[in-house]
N, C-alpha and C positions, 0 to 999 in steps of 0.2 A: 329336754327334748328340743331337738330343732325347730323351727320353723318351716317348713317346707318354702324352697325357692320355685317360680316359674319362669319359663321362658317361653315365647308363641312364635311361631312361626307363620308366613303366609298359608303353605300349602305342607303336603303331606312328604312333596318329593325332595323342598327346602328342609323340612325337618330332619329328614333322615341323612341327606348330604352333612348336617351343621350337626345334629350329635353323634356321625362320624366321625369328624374333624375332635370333636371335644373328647372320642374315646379313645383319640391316637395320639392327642397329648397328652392324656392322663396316665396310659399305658408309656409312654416316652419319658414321663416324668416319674412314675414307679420304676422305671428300667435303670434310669441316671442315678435313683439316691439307694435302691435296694438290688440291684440287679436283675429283677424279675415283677411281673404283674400277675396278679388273681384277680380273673373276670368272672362275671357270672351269666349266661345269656340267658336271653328267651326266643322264645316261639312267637307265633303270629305273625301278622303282615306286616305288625312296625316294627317288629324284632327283625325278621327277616328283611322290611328295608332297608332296616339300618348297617346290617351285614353287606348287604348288595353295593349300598351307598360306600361302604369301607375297600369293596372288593374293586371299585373304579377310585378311587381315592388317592390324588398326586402324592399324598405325603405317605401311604400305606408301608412305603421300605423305609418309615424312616423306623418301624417297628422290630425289633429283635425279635422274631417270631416264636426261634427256641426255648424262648425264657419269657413265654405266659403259662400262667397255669388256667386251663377254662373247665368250666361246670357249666350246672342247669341248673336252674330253680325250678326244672318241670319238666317234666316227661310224659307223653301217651304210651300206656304201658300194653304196646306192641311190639312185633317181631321187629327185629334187628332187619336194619333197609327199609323198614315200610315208610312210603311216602309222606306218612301224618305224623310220622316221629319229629320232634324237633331238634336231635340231631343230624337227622337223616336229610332236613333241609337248610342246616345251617352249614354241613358242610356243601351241600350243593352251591349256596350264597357264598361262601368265603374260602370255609377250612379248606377245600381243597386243592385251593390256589395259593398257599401258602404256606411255609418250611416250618411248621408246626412242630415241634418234638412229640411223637405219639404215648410216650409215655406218663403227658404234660395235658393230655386231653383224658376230661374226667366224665363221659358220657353215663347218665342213668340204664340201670341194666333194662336186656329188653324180653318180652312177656316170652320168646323162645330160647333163652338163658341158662345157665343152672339154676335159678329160681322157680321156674318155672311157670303155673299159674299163681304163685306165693306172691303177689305185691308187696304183703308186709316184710317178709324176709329179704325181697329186694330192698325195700327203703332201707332196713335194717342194715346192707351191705353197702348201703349208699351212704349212711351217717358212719359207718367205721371207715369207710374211706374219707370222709370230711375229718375226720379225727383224729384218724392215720396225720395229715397234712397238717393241721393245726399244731403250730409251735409253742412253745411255754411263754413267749411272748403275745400269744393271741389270746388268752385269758377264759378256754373257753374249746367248745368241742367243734368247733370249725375254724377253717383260716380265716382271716380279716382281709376280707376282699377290697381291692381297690375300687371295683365299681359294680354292683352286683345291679341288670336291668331285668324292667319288668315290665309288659305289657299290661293295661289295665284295660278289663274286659266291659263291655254296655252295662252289667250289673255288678261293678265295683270289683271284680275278681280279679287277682292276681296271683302269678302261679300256677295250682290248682288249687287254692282254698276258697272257695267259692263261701257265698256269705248264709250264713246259719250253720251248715254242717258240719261234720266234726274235729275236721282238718285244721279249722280257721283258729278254733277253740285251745289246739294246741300250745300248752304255755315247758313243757320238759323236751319232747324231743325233737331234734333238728331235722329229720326226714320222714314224713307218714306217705301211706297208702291211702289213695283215694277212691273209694266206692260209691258207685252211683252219682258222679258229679253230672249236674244237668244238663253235659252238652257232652257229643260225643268224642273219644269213646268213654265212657262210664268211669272206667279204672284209668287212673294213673299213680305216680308220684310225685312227690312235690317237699318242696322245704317248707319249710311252718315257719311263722312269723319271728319265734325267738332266733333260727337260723340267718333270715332276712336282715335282721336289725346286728346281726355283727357284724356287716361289710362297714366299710369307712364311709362309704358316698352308695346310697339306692337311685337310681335312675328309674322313676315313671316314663313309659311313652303312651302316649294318645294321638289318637288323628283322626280326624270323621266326624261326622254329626251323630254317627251312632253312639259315642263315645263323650258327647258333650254333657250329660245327664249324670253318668258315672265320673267324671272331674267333679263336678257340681257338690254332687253328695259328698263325694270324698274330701274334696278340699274346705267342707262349709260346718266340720264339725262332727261328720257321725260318729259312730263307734265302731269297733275295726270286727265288729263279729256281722255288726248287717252291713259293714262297708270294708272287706277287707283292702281297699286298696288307700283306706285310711289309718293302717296299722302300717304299713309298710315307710318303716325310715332308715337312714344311715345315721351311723353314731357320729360321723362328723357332718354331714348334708347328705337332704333328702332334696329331689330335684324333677322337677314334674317339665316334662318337655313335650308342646303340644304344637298342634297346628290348629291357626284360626277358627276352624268348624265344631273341632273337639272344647276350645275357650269357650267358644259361643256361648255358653249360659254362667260365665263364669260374672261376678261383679268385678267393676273395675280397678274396683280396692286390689286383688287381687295380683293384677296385671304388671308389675315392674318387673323389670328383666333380672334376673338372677347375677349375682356378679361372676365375673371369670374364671 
């Protein structure tokens, strides 16, 4: 297992500008040696700064846009457009200012679907499409994402596996249904931690002081069921990207810059 690497930033707005910049070379450098990238986003306010931050971004055309492939690690399992979807504001941040390939954009289905009110039948249509994609070279029932991120929540949560319930617990399948998660709304989707851990590189974001408590726990050793954001690694680097306030209770053992 890796090591998790950190990197701190001043502020929250420096964060998101700087793991821009690091998403567009990574994706620029999947695009030179394979032809294409597998990204994974997220939701929340550093997920979406980070999009925003890419959406002003000098170097953003140096990206082949048609030849990403993007997912979620997460979804609010609501109607299709609603404003708390997290594709519904990812593309307001980015996707829709860029020559995306539509059939290249892999959104979780939404609670007015053919699934219906079915959550699990949705995830269930979400891991066969993660499966569908996965090549004989990816070892496994999903792609091998080039950089799969993740927002880490004030109580260790990433994704939707929130820490104790049953989501988190998951060690067989790559997409569950989440019920009763304690923030709203209740239901969504989410990849389970064995999905997480076959990207090549996971990206943490943090920022805030609300957020300095959950790095803490997570980087100081816990176990990834009361700390799911201590489970979460890439198979080649795991990579915890923070701003000053989110460090804040971090030791300073901790604090070397992550290499390039």
């Amino acid at each position: 297992m890796n090591t998790p690497q950190l990197v701190v930033h001043r502020d929250k707005e420096l964060m998101a500008q700087a793991a821009a910049a690091r998403l567009i070379t990574k994706i620029v450098d999947a695009q030179a040696s394979r032809g294409y990238a597998s990204i994974v986003l997220t939701g929340g306010r550093n997920g979406n700064g980070l999009l925003a931050a890419l959406a002003s971004a000098p170097a953003r055309d140096a990206v082949d846009w048609a030849h990403i492939d993007l997912w979620w690690g997460d979804e609010r399992y609501l109607p299709e457009g609603d404003p708390d979807r997290n594709d519904t504001q990812a593309r307001a941040a980015l996707l829709d200012a860029v020559p995306l390939d539509p059939a290249r954009v892999h959104p979780m289905p939404a609670s007015d679907g053919p699934y219906g009110a079915d959550v699990e039948a949705a995830a269930e249509a979400y891991a066969a499409e993660l499966a569908k994609a996965a090549g004989p070279e990816n070892h496994g029932s999903v792609p091998a994402f080039d950089v799969l991120m993740l927002g880490v929540g004030p109580d260790t949560h990433v994704a939707s596996l929130f820490p104790e319930l049953p989501a988190v617990r998951e060690t067989e399948r790559t997409v569950v249904g989440v019920h009763g998660a304690p923030k709203p709304p209740p239901t969504r989707i989410s990849l389970t931690l064995p999905a997480i851990r076959s990207a090549r590189e996971v990206w943490l974001l943090a920022a805030g002081e609300d957020k300095a408590q959950a790095a803490a726990i997570a980087l100081s050793g816990a176990g990834e069921i009361q700390a799911p954001a201590a489970g979460a690694r890439g198979r080649s680097r795991t990579l915890w990207l923070l701003d000053a306030a989110a460090a804040s209770q971090l030791p300073r053992s901790l604090y070397p810059p992550a290499s390039a």
